[in-house]
N, C-alpha and C positions, 0 to 999 in steps of 0.2 A: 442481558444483551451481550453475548457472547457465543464462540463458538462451541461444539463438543470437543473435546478431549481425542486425542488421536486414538487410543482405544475404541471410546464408542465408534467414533465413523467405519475403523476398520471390523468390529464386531455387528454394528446394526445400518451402516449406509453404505461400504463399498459391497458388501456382498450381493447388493442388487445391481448393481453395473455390469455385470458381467456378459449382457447382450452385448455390449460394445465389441469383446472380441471377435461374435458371430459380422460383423459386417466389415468387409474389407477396405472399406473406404475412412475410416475411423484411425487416423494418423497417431492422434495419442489424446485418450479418453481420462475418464478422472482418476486420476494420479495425486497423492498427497504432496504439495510445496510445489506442482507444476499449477500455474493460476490459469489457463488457457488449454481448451479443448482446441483440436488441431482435426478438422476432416478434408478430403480429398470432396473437391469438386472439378469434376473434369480437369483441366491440365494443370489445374491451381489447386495452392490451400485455402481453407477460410478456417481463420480465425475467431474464438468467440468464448466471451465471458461474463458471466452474470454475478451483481455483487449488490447488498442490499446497505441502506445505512439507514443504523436504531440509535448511534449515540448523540445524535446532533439532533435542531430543531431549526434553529435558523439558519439559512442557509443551505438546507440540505439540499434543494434539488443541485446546485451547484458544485457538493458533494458527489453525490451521487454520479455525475453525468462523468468527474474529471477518477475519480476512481475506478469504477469501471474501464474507461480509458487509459488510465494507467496501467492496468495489467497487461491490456493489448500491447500496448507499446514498450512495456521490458522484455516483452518476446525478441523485438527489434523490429516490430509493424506495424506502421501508422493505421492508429483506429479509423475506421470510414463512415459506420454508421451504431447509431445505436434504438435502442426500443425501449420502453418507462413503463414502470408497473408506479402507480401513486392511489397511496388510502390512507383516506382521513377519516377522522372518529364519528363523522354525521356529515348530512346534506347540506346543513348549516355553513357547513367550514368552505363555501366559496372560495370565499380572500384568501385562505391558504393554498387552496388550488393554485388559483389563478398568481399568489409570489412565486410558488414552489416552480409551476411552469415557465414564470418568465427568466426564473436562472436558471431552469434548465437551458431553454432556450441561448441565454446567455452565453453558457459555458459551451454549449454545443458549435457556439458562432467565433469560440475562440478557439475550439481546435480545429475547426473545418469537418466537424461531422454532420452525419444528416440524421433527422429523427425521422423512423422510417414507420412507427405504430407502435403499440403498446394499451395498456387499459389502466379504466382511471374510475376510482368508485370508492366509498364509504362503508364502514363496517362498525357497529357497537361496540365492538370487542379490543376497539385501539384505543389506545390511551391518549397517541400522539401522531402526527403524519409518519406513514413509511413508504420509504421510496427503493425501487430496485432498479437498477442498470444494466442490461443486457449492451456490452458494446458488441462487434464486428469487423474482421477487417480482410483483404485479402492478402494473400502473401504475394503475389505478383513474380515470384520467382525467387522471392531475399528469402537469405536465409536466417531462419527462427532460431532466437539465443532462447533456450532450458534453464530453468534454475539449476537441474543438476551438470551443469558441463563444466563446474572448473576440476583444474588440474593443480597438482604439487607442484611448488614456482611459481603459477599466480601471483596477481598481487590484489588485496583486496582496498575496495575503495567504498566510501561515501557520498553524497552528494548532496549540498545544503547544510542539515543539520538535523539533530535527529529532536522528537516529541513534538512536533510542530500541528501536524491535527490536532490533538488531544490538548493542546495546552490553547490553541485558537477555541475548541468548543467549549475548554471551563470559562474563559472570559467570555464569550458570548454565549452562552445558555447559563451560564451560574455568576453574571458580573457583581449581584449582590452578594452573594459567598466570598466572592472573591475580594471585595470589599470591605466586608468584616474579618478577612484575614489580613489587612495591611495589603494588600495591594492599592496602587494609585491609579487614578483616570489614563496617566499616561502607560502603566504597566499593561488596562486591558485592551488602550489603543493598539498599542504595539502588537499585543499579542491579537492578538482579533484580524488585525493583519496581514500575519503567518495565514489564515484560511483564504486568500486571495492568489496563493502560489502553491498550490497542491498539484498542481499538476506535474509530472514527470519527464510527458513525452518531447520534447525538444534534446533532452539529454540523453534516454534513452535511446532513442534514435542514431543520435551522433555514438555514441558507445557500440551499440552495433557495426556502427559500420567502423567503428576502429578496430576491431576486431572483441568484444568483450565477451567470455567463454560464458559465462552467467550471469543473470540479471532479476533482480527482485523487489517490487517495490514495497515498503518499510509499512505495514498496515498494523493490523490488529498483534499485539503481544510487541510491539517493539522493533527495535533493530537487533534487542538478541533474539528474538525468535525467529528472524528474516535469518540470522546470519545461519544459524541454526538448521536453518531449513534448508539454504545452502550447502551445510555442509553433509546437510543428511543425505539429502536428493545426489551427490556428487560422489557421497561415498569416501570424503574428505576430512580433515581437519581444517578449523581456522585458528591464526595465530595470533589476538588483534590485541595492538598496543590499547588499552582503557583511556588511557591521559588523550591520544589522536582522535580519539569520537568526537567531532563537535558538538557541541550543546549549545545553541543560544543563551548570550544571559536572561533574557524574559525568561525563557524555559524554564533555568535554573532558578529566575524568581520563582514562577509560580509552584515548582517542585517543590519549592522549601517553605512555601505558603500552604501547598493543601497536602505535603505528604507522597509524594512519588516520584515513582523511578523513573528519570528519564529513558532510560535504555529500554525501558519495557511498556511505553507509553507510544498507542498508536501513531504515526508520523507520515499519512500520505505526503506529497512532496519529498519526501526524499528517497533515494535510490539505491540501494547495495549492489555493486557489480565487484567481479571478478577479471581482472586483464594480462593477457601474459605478460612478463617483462619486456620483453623489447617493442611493443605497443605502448607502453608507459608513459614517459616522455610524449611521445605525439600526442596520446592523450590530453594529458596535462597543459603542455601547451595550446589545444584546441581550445579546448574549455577558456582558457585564459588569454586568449586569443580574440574570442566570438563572441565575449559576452555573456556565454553559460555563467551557471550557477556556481557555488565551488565548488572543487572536485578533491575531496580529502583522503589521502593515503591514511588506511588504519592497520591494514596488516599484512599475512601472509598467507598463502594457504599451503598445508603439510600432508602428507600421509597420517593415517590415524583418524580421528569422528570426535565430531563435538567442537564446541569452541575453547577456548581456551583466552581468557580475558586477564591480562598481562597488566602491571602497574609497578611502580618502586615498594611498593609495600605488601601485595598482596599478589596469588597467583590462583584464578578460578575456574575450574573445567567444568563446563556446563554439556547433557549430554541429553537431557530428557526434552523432546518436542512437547512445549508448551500452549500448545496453540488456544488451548480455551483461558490461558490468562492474558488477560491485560491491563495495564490503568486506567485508563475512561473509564470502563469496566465496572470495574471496582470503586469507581469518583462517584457515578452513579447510584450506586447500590447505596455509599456512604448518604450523596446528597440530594437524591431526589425528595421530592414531597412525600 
């Protein structure tokens, strides 16, 4: 359960994109670290993103509906509608149907989207349900933040905390593992928690409109593969203080319970943006203001590629897009049946 490697895709899956360039209405087609296809419908954009989820079980259609959503919304456009791909391992598996559809539903009711269709059916060959999210949105005129727009002077920002999926689906899919490693009832409360606030779009939103050059929600490989991919798609360097990343303490429990990295641990719910300096401030005060989520300063962005992960003791240049690693991943592969 992971992606390919940015090699493979560029060797065996973009090479077949390349109709995209034949149609002129095709604003910006699949590009690596841009999450959203971008087409021209008459005097508007529409926006649109499909995204599957394999590492979760309970809870997933809730997953699914608020992540695909999310990608919509670090463009800086509220999602409007979305469509559900759902299979389960046999006929039998009703009841999971019928959970999995009612958070969708749920999650659907909490951003204001519509379920507009999609298909729903059984296969022997699953292990486990799997769900995909196709969101949609129209641009209406705003305009669309890119992962690749920041600039040198930036300043780079976080929002929440980082490893918050990952560390929500080892207490709810693995609370017995988690269990026999010392963690407590109130460790996988808490954590189990963190999957009730994955969503982005409230934040992303406002960041848009304060002007934020780039935007990236924090998914598979971590917040250093987001940052990463920022800086690739930009053409940039980042220059992020290590000590300023928040981590939740649960996090940092269960990191030091089952073995991983929070930095490279899936983290929907939180958000990587990019702001110029004299947006800063308003920023910051917005956020702190309205009731958002926190808005953490971590770094800077420079001339030059790569990130560059900054500490009293240590100094790390990270350069290689990793996109088929991550920790769930890997929690996975360790602790399944």
């Amino acid at each position: 359960m992971s992606k390919f490697s940015l090699d493979v895709l560029k060797r065996h899956v973009y090479p077949f994109t390349i109709q995209e360039k034949k149609d002129p209405d095709v604003v910006l087609g699949s590009t690596f670290g841009e999450d959203v296809a971008v087409t021209r419908i008459g005097n508007d954009m529409l926006l649109s993103h499909v995204d599957p989820i394999v590492g979760a079980v309970k809870g997933i259609g809730w997953l699914a509906v608020h992540v695909a959503c999310n990608d919509i919304a670090a463009s800086g456009i509220r999602p409007r509608w979305i469509q559900l791909l759902l299979m389960v391992p046999s006929a039998q598996h009703i009841a999971e149907v019928e959970q999995i559809m009612s958070d969708v539903a749920r999650a659907a009711k909490s951003l204001g989207v519509a379920i507009i269709g999609g298909h729903t059916g059984y296969s022997s060959g699953l292990l486990r349900p799997f769900v995909a999210v196709t969101a949609l949105a129209p641009a209406e005129g705003k305009r669309i933040v890119a992962t690749g727009g920041s600039r040198p002077g930036d300043v780079v920002y976080v929002t929440r905390g980082v490893g918050l999926e990952g560390t929500g689906i080892l207490a709810s899919d693995f609370a017995v593992e988690a269990r026999k490693r010392g963690l407590s009832e109130h460790d996988l409360a808490e954590a189990t928690a963190l999957l009730s606030s994955v969503s982005v779009v409230p934040e992303a939103l406002a960041l848009a409109d304060l002007g934020a050059t780039a935007m990236h929600d924090v998914t598979r490989g971590g917040v250093l593969e987001t940052l990463l991919e920022i800086a690739a798609c930009s053409g940039v360097s980042l220059d992020i203080d290590e000590c300023s990343i928040p981590v939740p303490p649960v996090v940092r429990r269960f990191a030091q319970a089952f073995g991983f990295d929070p930095l490279r641990m899936i983290s929907s719910g939180t958000l990587a943006t990019t702001l110029p300096p004299d947006a800063c401030r308003a920023a910051e005060e917005y956020f702190s203001n309205n009731g958002l989520c926190d808005l953490k300063r971590i770094g800077v962005v420079s001339e030059g590629n790569g990130v560059y992960l900054r500490s009293a003791e240590s100094e790390r240049h990270f350069t290689e897009i990793a996109c088929e690693t991550d920790e769930l991943a890997r929690m996975w592969e360790i602790l399944r049946p």
